[in-house]
C-alpha positions in Angstrom: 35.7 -47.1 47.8 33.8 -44.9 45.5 30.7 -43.0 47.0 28.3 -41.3 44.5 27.5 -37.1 45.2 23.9 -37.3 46.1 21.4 -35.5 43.5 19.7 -33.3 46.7 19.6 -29.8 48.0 23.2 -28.6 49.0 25.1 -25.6 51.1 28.7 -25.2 51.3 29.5 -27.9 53.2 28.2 -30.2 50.9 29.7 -28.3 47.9 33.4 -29.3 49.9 32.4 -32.5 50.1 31.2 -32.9 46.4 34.7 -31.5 45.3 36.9 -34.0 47.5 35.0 -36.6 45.6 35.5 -35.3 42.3 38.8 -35.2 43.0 39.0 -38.8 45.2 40.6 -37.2 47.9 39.8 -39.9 50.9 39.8 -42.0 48.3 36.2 -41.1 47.9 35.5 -42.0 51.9 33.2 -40.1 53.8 33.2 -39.9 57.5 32.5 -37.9 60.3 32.1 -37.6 63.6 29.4 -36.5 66.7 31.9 -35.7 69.2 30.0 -34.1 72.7 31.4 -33.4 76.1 29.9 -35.3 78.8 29.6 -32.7 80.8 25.9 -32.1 80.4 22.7 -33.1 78.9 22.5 -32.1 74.5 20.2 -29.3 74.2 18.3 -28.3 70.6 21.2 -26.8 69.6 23.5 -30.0 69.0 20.4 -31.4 67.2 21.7 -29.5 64.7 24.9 -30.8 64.7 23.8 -34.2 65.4 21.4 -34.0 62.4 24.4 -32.5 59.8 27.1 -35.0 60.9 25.1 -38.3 60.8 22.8 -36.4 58.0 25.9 -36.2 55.8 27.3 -39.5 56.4 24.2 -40.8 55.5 23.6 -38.7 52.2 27.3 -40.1 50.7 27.1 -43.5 51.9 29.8 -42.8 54.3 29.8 -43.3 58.0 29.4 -41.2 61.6 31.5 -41.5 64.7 30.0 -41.3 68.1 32.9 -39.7 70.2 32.8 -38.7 74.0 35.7 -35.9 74.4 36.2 -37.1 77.9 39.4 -35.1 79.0 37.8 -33.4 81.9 37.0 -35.5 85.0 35.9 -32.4 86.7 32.7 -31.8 84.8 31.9 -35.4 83.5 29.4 -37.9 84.7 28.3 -41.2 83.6 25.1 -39.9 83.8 25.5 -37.5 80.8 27.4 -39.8 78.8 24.2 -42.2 79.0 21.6 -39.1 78.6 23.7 -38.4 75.4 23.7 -41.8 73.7 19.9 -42.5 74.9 19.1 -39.3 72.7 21.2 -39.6 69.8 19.3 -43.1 69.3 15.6 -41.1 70.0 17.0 -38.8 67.2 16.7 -41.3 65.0 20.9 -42.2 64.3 22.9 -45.1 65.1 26.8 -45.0 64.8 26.8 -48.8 64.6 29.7 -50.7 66.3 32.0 -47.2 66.4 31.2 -45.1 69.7 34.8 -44.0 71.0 36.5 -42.0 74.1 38.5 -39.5 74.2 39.9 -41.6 76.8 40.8 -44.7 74.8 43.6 -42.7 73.7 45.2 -40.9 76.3 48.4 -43.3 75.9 48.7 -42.0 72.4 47.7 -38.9 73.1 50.7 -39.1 75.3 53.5 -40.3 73.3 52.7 -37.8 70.6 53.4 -35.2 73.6 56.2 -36.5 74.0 56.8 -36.5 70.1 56.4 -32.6 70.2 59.2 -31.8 72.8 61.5 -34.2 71.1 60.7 -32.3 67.5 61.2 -28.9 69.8 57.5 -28.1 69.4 56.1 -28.2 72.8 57.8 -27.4 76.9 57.0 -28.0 80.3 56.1 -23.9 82.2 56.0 -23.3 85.4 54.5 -20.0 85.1 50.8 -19.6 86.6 47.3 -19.5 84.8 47.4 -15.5 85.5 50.9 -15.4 84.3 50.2 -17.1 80.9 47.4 -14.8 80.8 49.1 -12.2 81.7 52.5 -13.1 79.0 49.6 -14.3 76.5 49.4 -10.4 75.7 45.7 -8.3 74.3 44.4 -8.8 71.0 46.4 -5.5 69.9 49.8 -6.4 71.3 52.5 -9.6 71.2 53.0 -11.7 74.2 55.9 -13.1 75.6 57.7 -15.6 75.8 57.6 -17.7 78.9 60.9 -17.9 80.3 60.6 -21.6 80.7 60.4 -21.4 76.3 63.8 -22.6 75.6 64.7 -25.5 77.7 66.3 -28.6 76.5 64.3 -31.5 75.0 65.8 -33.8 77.5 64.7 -31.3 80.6 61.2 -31.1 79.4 60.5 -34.9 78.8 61.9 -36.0 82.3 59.3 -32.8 83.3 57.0 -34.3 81.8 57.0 -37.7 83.0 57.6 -36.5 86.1 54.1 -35.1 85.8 52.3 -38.4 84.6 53.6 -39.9 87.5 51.8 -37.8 90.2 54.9 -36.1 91.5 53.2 -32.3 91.3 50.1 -30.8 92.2 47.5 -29.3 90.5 48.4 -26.4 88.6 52.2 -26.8 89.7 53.1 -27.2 85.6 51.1 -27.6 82.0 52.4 -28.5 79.0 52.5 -26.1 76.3 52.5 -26.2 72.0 55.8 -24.1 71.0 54.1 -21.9 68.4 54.4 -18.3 68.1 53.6 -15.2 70.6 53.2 -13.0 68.3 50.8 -14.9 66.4 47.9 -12.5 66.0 45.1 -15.6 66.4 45.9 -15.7 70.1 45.0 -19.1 70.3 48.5 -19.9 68.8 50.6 -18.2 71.7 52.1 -21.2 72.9 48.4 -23.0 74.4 48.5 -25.5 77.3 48.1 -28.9 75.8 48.1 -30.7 78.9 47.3 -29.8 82.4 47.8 -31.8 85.9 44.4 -32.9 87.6 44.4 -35.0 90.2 41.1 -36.6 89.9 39.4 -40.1 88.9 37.9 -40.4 85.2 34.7 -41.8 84.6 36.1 -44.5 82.6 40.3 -44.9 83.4 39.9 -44.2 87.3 43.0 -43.3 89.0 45.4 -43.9 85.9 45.9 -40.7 85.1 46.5 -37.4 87.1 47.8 -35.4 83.6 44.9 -34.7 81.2 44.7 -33.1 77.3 43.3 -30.1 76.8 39.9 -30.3 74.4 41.7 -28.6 71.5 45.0 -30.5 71.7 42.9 -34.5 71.7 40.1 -33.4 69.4 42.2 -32.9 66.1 44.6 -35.8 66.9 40.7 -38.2 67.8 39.6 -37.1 64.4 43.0 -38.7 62.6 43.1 -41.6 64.8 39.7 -42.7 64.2 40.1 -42.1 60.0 37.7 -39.0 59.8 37.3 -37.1 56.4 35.8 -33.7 57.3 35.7 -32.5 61.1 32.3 -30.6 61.0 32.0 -28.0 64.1 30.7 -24.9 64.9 31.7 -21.1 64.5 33.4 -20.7 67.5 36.2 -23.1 67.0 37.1 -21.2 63.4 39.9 -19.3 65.3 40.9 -22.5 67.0 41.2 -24.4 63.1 44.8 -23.2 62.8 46.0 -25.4 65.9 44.5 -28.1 64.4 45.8 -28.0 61.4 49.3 -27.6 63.3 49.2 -30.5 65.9 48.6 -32.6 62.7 51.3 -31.5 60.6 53.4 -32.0 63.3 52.7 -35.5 64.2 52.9 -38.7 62.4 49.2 -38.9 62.2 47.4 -41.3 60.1 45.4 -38.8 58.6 44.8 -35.0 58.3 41.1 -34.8 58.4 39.6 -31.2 57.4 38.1 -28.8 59.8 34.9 -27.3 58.4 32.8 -24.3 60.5 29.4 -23.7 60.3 26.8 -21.5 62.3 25.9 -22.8 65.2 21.3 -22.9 66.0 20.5 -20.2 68.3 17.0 -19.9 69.8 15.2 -17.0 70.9 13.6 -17.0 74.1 16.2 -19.8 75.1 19.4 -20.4 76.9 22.1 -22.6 74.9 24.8 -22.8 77.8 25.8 -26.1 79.0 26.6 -23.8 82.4 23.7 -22.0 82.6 21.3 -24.8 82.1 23.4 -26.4 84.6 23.0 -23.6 87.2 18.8 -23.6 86.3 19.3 -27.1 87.4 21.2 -26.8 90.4 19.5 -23.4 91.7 16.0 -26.1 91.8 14.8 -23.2 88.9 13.5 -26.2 86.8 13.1 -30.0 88.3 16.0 -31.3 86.2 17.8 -31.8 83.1 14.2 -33.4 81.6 12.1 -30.3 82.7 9.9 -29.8 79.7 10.4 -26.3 80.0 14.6 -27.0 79.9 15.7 -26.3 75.8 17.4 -30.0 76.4 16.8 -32.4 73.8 15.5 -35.3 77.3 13.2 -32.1 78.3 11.2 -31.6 74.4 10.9 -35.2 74.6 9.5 -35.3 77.9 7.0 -32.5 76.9 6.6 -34.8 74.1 8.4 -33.4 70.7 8.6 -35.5 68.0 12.3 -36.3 67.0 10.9 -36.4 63.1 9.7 -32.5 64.4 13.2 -31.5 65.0 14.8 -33.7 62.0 12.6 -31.4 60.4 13.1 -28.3 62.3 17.2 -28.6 61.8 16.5 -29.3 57.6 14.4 -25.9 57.3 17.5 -24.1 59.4 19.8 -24.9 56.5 23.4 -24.8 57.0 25.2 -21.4 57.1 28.6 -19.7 57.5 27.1 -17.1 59.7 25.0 -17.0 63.1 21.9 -16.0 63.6 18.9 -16.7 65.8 15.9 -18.7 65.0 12.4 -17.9 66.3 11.1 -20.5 68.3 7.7 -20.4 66.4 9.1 -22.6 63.5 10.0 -25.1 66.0 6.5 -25.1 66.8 5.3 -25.4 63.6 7.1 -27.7 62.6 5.6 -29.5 65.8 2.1 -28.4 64.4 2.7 -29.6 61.2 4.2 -33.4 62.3 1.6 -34.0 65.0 -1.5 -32.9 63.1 -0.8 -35.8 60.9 -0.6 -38.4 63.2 -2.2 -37.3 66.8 -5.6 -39.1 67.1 -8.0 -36.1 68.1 -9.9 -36.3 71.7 -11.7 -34.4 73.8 -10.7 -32.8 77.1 -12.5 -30.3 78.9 -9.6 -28.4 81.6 -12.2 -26.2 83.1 -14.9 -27.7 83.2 -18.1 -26.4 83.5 -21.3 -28.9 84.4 -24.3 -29.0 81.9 -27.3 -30.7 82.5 -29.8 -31.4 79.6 -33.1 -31.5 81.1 -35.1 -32.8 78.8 -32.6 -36.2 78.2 -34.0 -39.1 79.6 -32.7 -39.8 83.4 -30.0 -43.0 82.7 -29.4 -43.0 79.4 -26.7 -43.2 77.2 -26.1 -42.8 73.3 -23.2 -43.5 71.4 -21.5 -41.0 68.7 -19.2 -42.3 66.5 -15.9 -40.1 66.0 -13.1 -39.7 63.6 -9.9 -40.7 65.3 -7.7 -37.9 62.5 -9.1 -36.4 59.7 -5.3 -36.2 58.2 -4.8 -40.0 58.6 -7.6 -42.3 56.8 -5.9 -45.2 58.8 -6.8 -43.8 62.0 -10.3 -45.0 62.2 -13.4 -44.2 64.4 -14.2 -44.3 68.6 -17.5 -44.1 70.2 -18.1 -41.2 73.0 -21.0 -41.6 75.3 -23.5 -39.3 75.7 -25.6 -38.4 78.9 -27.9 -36.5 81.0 -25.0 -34.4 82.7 -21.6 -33.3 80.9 -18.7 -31.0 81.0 -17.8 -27.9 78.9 -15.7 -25.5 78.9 -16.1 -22.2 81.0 -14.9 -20.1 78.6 -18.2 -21.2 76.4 -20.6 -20.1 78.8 -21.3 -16.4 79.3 -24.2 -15.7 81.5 -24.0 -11.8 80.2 -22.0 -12.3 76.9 -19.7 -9.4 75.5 -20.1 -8.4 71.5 -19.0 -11.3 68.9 -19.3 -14.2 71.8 -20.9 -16.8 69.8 -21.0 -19.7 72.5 -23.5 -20.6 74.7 -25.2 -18.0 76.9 -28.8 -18.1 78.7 -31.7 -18.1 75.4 -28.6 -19.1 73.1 -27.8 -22.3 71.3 -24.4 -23.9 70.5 -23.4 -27.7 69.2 -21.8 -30.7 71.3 -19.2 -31.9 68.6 -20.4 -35.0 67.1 -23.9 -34.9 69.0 -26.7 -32.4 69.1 -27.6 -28.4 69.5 -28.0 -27.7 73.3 -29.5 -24.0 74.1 -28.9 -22.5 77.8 -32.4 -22.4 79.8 -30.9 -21.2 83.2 -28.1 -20.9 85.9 -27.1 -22.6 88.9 -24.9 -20.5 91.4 -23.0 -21.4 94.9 -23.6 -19.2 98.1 -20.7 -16.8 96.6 -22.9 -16.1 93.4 -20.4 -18.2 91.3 -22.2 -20.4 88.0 -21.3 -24.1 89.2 -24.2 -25.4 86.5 -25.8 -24.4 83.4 -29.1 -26.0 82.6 -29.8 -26.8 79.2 -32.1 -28.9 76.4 -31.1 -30.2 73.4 -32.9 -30.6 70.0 -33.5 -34.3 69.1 -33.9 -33.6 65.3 -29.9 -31.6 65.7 -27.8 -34.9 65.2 -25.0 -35.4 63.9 -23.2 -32.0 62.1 -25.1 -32.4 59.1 -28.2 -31.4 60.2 -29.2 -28.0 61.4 -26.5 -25.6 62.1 -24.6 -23.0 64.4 -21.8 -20.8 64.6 -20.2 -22.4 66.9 -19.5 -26.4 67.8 -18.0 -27.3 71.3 -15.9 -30.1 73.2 -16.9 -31.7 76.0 -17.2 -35.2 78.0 -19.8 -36.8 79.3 -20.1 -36.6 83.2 -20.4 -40.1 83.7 -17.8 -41.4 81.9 -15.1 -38.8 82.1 -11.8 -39.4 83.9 -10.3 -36.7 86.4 -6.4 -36.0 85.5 -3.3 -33.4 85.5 -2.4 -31.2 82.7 0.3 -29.2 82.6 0.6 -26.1 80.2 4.0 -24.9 79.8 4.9 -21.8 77.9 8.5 -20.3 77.2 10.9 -20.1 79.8 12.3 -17.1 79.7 10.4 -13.6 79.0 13.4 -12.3 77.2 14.1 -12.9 73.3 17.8 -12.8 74.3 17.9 -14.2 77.8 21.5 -14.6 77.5 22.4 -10.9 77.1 20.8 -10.3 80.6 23.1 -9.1 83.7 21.3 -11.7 85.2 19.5 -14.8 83.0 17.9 -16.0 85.5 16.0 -12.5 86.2 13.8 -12.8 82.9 12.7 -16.5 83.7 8.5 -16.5 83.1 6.6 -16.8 86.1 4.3 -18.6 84.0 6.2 -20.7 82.2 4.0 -23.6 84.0 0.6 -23.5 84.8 -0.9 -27.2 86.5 -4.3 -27.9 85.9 -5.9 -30.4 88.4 -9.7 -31.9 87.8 -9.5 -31.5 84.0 -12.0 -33.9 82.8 -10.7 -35.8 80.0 -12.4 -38.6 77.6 -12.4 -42.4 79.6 -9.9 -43.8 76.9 -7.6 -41.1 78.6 -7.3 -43.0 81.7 -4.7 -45.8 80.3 -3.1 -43.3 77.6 0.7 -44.7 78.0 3.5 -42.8 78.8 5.1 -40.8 75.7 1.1 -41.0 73.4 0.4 -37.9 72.2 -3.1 -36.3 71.3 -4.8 -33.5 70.1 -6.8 -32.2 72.8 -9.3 -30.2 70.5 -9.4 -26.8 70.7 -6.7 -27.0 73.3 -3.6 -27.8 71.5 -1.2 -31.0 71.0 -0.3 -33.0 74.7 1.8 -35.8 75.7 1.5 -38.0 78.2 3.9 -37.0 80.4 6.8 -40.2 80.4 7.8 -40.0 84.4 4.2 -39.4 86.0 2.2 -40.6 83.9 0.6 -44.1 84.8 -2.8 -46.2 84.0 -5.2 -44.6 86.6 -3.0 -41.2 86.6 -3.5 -39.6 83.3 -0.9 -36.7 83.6 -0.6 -34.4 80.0 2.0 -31.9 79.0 1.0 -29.4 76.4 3.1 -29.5 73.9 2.2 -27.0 71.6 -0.7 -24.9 71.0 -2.8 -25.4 68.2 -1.3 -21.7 66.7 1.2 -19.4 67.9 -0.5 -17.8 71.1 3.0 -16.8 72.6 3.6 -13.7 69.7 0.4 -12.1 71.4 1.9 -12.7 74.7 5.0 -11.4 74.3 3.8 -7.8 72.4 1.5 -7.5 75.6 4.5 -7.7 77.9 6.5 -5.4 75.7 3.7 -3.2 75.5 3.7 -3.1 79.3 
């Protein structure tokens, strides 16, 4: 097979890719792998690595592995193994007919264990996990060797079998590489390649009670399955030397090559499988899906775009070193996507009753609007006008401060698409609160070529508008670096979600379907939200504003 070296954009890894095929190493085959834990739901982080591993097999022609590394029962659900595949596919990548387990290969996974003691390169201890520690030694001095090191072949394998077949507890023995304790990459002091757990497996039940550790299976996965370049992140560059050792030790198909890169890191975000967990568990957010949550299920419940984060992960580029991302290019790269296709409506989530006095009692007039100015496929709607209507509070000022424009009493201002109304008086409750502005409107004013003003408003006409929810989220966490906290969960935002009830939105609202997204105008880009939402029940999440609002935010709060 001969695979051409795409004429695009490259970084390193691509550059190590473009040199194998010069020199028909693979034999000019390119494949990778997206190999996730189940142990939790993927979070914008593996986007990344989602995007570069199917992005690259793509780019050469080659081909991408889906591959659960399901080797520990303790943390892994069926339930994340389906979030996982549902959002690779929303992504926008399909590994075909090759999604694999861990798990379909714990019988070979075995016998090359049993390969290593027989080639004197792997023993049964007995010591403790505080005693390995302990013998492991510091990053400034050796270890030691376990005194279990140097036991015959033949004592270790009947150890070891004795161990698949349930005879020890948990913890009682592991099974360790032979490598070298002096080694100054600690990760090659003899590591545990298997451990005992007595526990059922999402997919093999009861079969097994001895599992392999992640860094012992993942290397040997990658040659089974016929992998060219094992793409991961930074943190497993100190683990790349075991790799490369459990393969040159075993009679392995294939030696695929290990390749770091920087892993994405979000400020004002949590990346931790663990900690997202304990947001979830601790009832901090209402699941996994919480729009709020960093989780790839919760932007698309707010209601990202996956072509958005495609994007997003492209403009990241691919580096050798980590750094952290502001979350404002996510957004406008949100901005960017969404203004070209989100048909533009109008919603009015404080609204404010206007009544023109001099429109005729019972009628109604049509305006024609543009659906998207960006799209010229989008085509027109008609909004109703009459008598009585909604605004905005915040464009009424009854005593306006310096540079407010809007409407005040003896000031004008334009209905989008409609006419100039000007402010003739105020209606207030027994608490002296404004519950109505009256108002009259210029015949001769429309349409917004005619006469003009500084300012044109949204709003909805009274008798057609529809009553729903909208939810406005903001970051969760206060912090840039919530992670470096004592306690994370100390700097989540109080406001992180604010729900708006009696927002008065347009009548073709009312059915929106679950996952349509709109520009609200002047309000910023929602979804309707995909759980609550329902024809009758117009529930919206905001999914970004129309510019970055949360910089000012956040200097305020530093400021304070």
């Amino acid at each position: 097979m001969s695979t051409a070296i795409p004429d695009a954009p490259s970084h390193f890894i691509k550059d190590i890719i473009n040199e194998d095929m010069k020199s028909n190493k693979h034999k000019g085959r390119v494949h990778t792998r997206f190999p996730p834990e189940p142990n939790g739901y993927l979070h914008i982080g593996h986007a990344k690595s989602i995007c570069l591993n199917f992005g690259i097999a793509l780019e050469y022609g080659g081909k991408c592995n889906l591959r659960f590394d399901d080797t520990n029962p303790s943390k892994e659900e069926v339930e994340y193994v389906d979030s996982i595949m549902d959002t690779v596919r929303w992504l926008g990548f399909d590994w075909e007919d090759r999604l694999f387990y861990a798990s379909d290969y714990f019988e070979q996974l075995y016998q090359y264990a049993e390969h290593l003691i027989k080639t004197g390169n792997a023993f049964v201890c007995h010591l403790s996990a505080d005693e390995i520690r302990e013998y492991r030694g510091t990053l400034t001095t050796p270890g030691r060797g376990s005194p279990y090191r140097n036991r015959s072949a033949d004592e270790n394998l009947d150890f070891l079998r004795r161990m698949r077949a349930g005879e020890f507890p948990d913890g009682h023995c592991v099974l360790r590489a032979k490598i070298d304790m002096a080694s100054g990459n600690i990760n090659m002091r003899d590591p545990v390649i298997y451990r005992i757990l007595h526990m059922p497996h999402h997919r093999t039940g009861d079969a097994w009670c001895l599992y392999p550790m992640y860094d012992y299976a993942h290397p040997i996965s990658d040659a089974i399955e016929g992998i060219t370049h094992s793409l991961c992140t930074l943190e497993f560059e100190d683990h790349r030397p075991f790799y490369d050792w459990v393969l040159d030790r075993l009679p392995v198909p294939c030696h695929p090559r290990q390749i770091e890169f920087a892993r994405l890191n979000v400020n004002y975000t949590i990346m931790s499988k663990r900690k997202l967990l304990q947001l979830v568990q601790d009832h901090l957010v209402s699941g996994w899906d919480d729009p709020r949550m960093p989780t790839l299920a919760g932007m698309r419940r707010r209601g990202l775009t996956p072509e958005a984060i495609r994007d997003f992960c492209d403009r990241i580029g691919v580096a050798k070193v980590n750094s952290t991302v502001d979350v404002a290019l996510l957004e406008h790269c949100q901005r960017e996507d969404l203004n070209k296709r989100a048909p533009r409506v109008m919603a009015v989530l404080h609204p404010l009753r206007v009544v023109l006095e001099n429109y005729p009692e019972g009628q109604v007039e049509w305006f024609d609007a543009i659906n998207n100015p960006e799209d010229p496929d989008a085509g027109t709607r008609r909004i109703p006008l009459t008598r009585e209507l909604y605004i905005e509070q915040d464009d009424f000022r009854e005593e306006p401060p310096p540079k407010f424009y809007r409407l005040a009493p003896g000031r004008e201002m334009r209905l989008k698409h409609a006419y100039i109304i000007k402010c003739t008086n105020v209606v207030k409750n027994d608490r002296g609160e404004i519950v109505e502005v009256r108002c009259t409107y210029d015949p001769g004013s429309r349409g917004e070529s005619g006469r003009s003003v500084k300012v044109t408003a949204h709003w909805v006409s009274a008798a057609h508008a529809f009553d729903a929810e909208v939810r406005l989220y903001n970051h969760l966490f206060t912090k840039e670096n919530p992670a470096e906290e004592d306690d994370f969960r100390a700097s989540i935002n109080p406001d992180s979600l604010q729900v708006l009830t009696g927002c008065k939105v347009e009548s073709c609202l009312a059915s929106a379907a679950p996952g349509s997204r709109y520009q609200f105008m002047r309000q910023g880009y929602f979804c309707a939200d995909l759980m609550d939402a329902a024809p009758g029940k117009p529930v919206f999440n905001r999914i970004v504003s129309l510019r970055d609002e949360w910089a000012k935010i956040a200097k305020k709060m530093t400021i304070a």
